[in-house]
C-alpha positions in Angstrom: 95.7 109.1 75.7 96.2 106.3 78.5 94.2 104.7 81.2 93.8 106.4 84.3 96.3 104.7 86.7 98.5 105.4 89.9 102.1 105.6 88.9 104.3 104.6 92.7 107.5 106.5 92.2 110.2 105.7 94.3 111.5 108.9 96.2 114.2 106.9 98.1 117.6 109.3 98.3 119.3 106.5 95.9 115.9 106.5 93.5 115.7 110.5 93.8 119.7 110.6 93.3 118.8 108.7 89.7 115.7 111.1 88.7 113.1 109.6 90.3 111.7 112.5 91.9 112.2 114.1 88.3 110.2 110.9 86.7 107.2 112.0 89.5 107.3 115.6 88.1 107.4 115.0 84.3 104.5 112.1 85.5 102.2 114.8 87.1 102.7 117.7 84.6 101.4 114.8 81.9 98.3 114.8 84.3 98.8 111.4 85.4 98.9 110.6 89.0 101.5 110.1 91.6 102.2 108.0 94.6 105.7 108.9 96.6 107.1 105.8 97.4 109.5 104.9 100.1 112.5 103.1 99.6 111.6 100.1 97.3 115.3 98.0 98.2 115.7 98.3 94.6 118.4 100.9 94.5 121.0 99.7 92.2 117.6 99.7 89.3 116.8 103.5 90.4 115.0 105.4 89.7 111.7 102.2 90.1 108.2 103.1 89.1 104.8 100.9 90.2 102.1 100.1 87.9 99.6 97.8 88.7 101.9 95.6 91.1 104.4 96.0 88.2 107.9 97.3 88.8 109.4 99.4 86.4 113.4 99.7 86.4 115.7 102.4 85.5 112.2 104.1 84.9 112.1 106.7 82.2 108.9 108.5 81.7 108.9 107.1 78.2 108.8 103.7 79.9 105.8 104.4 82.3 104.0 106.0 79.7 104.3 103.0 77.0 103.3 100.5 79.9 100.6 102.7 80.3 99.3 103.4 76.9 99.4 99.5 76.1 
């Protein structure tokens, strides 16, 4: 279904506040794997995910799973 790959999720209070820890929960129970990341600066484009060096803004898990897939 999608490449095997570390997603970073920010768990930053302003990243958690927008669903990032939420993002890292829907990431792991779609058996993809999770780094908790500390504040990325990037609060005001919470909640941020990390793929390959690639930030993710206003990260949905629709969004992480779409980078991804392709």
């Amino acid at each position: 279904m999608h490449k095997r790959s570390v997603v970073g999720v920010c768990h930053g209070p302003r990243c958690a506040d927008y669903g990032g820890r939420v993002l890292a929960i829907e990431l792991m129970q779609q058996d993809i794997e999770v780094e908790a990341l500390d504040c990325q600066s990037l609060c005001q484009h919470g909640p941020i995910a990390r793929m390959d060096g690639a930030i993710c803004h206003h990260a949905s898990l629709e969004q992480v799973l779409c980078r991804l897939i392709g």
